[in-house]
PDB file with one MODEL, atoms N, CA, C and O in Angstrom:
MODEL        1
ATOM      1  N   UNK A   1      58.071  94.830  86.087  1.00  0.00           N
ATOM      2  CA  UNK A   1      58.278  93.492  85.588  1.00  0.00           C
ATOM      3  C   UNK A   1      58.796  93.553  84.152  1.00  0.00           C
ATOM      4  O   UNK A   1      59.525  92.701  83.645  1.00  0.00           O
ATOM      5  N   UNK A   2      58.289  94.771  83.488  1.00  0.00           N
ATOM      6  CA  UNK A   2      58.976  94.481  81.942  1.00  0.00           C
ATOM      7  C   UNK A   2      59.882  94.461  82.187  1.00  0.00           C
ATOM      8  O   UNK A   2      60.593  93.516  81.848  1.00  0.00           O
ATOM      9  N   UNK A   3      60.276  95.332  82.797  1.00  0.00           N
ATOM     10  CA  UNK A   3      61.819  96.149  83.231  1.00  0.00           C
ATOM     11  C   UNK A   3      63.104  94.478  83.040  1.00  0.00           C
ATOM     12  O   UNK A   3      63.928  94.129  82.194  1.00  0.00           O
ATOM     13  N   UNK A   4      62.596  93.902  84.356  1.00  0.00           N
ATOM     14  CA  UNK A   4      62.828  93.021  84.684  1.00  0.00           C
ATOM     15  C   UNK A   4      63.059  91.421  83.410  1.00  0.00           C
ATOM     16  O   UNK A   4      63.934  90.565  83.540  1.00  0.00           O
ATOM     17  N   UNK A   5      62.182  91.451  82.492  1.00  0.00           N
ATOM     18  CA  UNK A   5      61.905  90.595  81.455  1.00  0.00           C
ATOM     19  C   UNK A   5      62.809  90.885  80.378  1.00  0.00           C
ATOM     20  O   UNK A   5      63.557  90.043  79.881  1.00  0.00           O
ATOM     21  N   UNK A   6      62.708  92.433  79.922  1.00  0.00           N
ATOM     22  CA  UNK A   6      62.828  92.590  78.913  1.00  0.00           C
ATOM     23  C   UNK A   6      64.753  93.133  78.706  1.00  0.00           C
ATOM     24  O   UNK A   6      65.489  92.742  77.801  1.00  0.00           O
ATOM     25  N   UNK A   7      65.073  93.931  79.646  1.00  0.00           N
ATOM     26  CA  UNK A   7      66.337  94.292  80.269  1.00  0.00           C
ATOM     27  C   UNK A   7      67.075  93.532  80.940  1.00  0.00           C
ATOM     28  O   UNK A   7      68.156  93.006  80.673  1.00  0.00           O
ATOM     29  N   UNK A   8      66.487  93.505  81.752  1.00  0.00           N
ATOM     30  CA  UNK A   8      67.345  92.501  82.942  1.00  0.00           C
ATOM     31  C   UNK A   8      67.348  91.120  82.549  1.00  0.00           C
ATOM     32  O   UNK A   8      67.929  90.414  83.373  1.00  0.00           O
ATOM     33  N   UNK A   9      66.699  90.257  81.154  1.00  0.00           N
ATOM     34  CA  UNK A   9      66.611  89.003  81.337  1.00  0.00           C
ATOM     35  C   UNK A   9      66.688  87.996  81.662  1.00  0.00           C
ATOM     36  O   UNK A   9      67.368  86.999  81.419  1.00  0.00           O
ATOM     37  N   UNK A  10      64.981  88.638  83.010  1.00  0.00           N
ATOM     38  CA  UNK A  10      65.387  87.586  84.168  1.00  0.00           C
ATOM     39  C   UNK A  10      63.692  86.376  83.677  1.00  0.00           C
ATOM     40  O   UNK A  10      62.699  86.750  83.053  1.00  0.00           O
ATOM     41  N   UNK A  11      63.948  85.065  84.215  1.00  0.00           N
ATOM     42  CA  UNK A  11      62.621  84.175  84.404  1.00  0.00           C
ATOM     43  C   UNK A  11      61.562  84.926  84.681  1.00  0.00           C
ATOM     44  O   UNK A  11      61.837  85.744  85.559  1.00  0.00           O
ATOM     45  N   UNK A  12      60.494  84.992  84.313  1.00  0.00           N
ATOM     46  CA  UNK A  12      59.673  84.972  85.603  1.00  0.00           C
ATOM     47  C   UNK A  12      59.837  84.197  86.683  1.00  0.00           C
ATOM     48  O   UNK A  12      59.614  84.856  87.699  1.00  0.00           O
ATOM     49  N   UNK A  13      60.184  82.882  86.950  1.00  0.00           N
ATOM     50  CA  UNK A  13      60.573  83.002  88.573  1.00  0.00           C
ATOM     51  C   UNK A  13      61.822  83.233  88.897  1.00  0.00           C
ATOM     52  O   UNK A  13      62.029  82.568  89.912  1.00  0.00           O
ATOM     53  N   UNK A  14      62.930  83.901  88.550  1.00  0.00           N
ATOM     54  CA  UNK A  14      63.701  84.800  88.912  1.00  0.00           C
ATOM     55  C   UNK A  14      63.503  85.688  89.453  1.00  0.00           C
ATOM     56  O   UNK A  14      64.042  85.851  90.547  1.00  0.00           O
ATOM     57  N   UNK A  15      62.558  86.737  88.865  1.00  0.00           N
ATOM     58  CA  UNK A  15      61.868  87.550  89.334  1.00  0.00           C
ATOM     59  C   UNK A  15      61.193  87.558  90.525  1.00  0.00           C
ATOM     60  O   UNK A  15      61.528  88.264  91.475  1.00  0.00           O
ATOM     61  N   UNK A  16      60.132  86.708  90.525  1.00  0.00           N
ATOM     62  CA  UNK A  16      59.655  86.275  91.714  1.00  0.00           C
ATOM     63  C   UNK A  16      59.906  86.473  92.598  1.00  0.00           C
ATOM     64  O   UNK A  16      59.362  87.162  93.461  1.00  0.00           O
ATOM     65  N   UNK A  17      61.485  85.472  92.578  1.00  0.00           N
ATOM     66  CA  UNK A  17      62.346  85.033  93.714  1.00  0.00           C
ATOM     67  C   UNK A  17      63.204  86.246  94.288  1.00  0.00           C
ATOM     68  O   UNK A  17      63.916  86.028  95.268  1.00  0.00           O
ATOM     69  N   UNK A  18      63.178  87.060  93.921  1.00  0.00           N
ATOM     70  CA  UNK A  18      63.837  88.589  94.018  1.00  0.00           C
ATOM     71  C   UNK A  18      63.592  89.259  95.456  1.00  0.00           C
ATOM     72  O   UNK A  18      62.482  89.791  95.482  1.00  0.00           O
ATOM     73  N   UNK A  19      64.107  89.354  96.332  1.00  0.00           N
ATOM     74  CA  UNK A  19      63.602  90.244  97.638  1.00  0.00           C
ATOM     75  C   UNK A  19      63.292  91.854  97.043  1.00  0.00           C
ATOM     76  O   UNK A  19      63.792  92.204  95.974  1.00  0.00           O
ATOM     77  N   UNK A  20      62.643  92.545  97.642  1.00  0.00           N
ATOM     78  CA  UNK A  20      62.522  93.699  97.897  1.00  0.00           C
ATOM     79  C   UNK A  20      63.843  94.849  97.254  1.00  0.00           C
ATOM     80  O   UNK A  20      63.896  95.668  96.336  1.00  0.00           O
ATOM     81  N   UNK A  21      64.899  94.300  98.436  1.00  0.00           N
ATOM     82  CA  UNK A  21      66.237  94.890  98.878  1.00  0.00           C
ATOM     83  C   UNK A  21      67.002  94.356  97.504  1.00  0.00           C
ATOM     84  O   UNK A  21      67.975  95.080  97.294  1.00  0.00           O
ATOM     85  N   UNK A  22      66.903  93.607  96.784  1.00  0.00           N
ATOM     86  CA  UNK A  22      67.676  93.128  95.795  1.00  0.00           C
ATOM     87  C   UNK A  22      67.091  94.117  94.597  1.00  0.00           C
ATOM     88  O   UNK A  22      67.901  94.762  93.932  1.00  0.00           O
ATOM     89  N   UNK A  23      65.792  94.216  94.356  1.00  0.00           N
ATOM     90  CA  UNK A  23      65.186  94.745  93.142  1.00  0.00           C
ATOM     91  C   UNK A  23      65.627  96.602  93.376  1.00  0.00           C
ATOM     92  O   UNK A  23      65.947  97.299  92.413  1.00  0.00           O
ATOM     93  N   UNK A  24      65.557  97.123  94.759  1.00  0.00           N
ATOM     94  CA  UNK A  24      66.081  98.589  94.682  1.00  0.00           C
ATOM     95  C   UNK A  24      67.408  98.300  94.278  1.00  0.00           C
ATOM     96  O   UNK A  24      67.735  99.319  93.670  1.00  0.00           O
ATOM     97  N   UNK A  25      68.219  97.636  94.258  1.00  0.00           N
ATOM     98  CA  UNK A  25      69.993  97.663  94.090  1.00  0.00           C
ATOM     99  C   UNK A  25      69.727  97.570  93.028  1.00  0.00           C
ATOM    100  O   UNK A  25      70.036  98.549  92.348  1.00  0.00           O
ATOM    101  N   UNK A  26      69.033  96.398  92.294  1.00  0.00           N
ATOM    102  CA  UNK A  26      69.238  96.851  90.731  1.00  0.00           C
ATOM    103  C   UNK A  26      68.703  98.117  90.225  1.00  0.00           C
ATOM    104  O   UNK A  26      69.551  98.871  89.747  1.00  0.00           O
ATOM    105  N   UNK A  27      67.600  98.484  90.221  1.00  0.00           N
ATOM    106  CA  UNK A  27      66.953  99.742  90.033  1.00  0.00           C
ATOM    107  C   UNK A  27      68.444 101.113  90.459  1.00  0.00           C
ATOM    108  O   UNK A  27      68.754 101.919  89.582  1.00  0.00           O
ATOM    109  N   UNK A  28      68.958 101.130  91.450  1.00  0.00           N
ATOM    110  CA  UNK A  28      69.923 102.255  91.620  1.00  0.00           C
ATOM    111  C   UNK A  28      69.504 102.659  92.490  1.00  0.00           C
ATOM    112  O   UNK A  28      68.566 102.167  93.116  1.00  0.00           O
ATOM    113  N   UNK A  29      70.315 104.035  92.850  1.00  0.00           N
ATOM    114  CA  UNK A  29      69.816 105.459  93.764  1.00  0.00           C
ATOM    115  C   UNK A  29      68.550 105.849  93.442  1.00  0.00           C
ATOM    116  O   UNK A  29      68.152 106.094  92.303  1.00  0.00           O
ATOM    117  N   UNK A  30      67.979 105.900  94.359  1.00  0.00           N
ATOM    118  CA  UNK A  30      66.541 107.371  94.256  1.00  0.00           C
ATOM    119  C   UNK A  30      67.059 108.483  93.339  1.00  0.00           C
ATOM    120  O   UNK A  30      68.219 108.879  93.229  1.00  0.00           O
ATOM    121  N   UNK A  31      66.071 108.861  92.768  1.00  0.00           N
ATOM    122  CA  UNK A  31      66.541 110.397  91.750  1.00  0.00           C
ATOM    123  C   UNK A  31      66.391 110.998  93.250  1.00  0.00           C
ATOM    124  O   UNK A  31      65.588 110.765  94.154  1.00  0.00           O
ATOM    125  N   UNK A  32      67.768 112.076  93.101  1.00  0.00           N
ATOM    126  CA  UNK A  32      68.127 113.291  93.874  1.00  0.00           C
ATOM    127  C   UNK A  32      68.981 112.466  94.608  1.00  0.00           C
ATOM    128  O   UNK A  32      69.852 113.266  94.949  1.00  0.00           O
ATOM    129  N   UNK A  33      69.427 110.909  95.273  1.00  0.00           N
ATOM    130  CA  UNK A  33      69.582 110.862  96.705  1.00  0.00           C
ATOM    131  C   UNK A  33      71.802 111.206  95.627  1.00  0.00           C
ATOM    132  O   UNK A  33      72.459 110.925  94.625  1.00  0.00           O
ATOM    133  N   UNK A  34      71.833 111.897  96.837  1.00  0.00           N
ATOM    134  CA  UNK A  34      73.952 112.448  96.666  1.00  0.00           C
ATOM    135  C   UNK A  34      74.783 111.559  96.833  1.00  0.00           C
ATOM    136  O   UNK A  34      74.675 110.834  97.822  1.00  0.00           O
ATOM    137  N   UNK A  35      75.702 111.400  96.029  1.00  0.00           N
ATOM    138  CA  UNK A  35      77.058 110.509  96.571  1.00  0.00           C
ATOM    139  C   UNK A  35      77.355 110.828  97.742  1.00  0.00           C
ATOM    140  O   UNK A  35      77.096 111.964  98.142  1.00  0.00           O
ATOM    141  N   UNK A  36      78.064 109.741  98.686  1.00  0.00           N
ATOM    142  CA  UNK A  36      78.753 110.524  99.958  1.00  0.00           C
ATOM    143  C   UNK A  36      79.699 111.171  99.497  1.00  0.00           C
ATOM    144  O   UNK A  36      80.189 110.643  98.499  1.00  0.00           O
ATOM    145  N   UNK A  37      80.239 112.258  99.867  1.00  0.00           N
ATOM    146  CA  UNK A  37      81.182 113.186  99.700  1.00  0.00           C
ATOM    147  C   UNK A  37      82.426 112.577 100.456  1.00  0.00           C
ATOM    148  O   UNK A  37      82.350 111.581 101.175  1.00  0.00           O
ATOM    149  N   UNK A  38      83.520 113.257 100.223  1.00  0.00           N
ATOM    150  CA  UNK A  38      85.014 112.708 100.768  1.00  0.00           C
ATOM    151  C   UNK A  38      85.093 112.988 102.545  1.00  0.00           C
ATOM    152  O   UNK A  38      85.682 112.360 103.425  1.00  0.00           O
ATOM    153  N   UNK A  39      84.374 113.999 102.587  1.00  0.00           N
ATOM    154  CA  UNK A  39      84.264 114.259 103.842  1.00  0.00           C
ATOM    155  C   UNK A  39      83.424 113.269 104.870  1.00  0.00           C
ATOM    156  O   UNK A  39      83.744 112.829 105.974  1.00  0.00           O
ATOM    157  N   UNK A  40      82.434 113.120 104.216  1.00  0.00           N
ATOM    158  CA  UNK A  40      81.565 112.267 104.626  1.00  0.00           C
ATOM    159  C   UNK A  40      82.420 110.972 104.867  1.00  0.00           C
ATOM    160  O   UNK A  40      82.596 110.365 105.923  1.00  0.00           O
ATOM    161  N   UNK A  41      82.781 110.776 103.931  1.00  0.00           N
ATOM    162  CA  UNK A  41      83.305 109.369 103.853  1.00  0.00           C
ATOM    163  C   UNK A  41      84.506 109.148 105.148  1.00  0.00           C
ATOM    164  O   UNK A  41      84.570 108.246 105.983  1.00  0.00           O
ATOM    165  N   UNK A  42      85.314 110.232 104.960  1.00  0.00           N
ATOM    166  CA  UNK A  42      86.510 110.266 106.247  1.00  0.00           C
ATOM    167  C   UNK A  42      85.994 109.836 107.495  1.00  0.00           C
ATOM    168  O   UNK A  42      86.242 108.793 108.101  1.00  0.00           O
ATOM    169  N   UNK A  43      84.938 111.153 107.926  1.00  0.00           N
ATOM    170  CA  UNK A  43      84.289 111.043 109.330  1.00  0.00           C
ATOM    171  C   UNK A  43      83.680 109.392 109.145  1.00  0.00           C
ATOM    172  O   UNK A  43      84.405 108.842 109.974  1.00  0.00           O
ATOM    173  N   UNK A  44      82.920 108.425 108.650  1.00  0.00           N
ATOM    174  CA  UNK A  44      82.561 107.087 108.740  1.00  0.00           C
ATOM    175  C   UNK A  44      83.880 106.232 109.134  1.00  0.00           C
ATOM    176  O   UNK A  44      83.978 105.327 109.962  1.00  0.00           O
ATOM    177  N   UNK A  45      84.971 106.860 108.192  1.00  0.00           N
ATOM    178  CA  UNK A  45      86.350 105.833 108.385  1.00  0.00           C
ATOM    179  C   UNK A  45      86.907 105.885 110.064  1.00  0.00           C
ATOM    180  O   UNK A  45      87.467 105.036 110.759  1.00  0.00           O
ATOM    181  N   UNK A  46      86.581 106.929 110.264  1.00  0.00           N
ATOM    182  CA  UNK A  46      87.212 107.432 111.604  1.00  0.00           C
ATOM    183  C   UNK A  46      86.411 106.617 112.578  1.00  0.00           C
ATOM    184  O   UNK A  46      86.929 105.814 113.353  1.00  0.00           O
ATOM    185  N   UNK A  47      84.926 106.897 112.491  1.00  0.00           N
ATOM    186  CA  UNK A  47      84.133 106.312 113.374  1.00  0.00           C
ATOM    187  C   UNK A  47      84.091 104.428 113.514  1.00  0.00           C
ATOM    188  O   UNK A  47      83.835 103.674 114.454  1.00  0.00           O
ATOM    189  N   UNK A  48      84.389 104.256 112.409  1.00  0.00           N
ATOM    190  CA  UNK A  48      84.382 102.513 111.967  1.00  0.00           C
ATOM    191  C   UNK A  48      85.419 102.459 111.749  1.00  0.00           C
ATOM    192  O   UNK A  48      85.256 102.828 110.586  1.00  0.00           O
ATOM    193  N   UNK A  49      86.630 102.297 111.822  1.00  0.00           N
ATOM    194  CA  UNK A  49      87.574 101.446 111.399  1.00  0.00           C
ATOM    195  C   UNK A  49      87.942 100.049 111.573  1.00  0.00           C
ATOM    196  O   UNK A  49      87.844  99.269 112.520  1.00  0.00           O
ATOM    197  N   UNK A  50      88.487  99.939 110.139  1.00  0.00           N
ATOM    198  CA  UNK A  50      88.497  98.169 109.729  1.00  0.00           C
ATOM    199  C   UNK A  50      89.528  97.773 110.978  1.00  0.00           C
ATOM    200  O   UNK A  50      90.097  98.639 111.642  1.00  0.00           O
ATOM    201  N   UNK A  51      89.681  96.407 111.193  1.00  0.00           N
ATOM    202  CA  UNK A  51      89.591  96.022 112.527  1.00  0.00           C
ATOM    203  C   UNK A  51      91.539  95.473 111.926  1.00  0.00           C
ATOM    204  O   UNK A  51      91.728  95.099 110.768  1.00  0.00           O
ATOM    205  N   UNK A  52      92.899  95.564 113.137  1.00  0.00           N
ATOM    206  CA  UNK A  52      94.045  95.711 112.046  1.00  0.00           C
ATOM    207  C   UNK A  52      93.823  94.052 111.390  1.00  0.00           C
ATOM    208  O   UNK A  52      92.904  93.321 111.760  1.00  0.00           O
ATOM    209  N   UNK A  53      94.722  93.715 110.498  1.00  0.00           N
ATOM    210  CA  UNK A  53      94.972  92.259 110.143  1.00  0.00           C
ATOM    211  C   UNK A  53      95.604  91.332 111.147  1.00  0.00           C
ATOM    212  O   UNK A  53      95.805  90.153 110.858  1.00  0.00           O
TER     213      UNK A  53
ENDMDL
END
């Protein structure tokens, strides 16, 4: 919550109002978790591709 008050200058009911899933996005990555790599990223493009225009 300081975090949140003092940095982020949010309300307290800003805060509040905050889901779960919203407060990790601000917070960031987990320490350790890796960028996807280029490779990584290809094989997803391949598997999903955007749908044409």
């Amino acid at each position: 919550m300081r975090l949140a008050f003092t940095r982020w200058g949010l309300a307290p009911a800003a805060f509040w109002a905050l889901t779960p899933r919203e407060i990790a996005a601000a917070l960031g990555p987990a320490p350790g978790t890796a960028a996807t790599d280029r490779g990584a990223f290809e094989r997803l493009m391949r598997r999903f591709p955007d749908p044409p225009a």
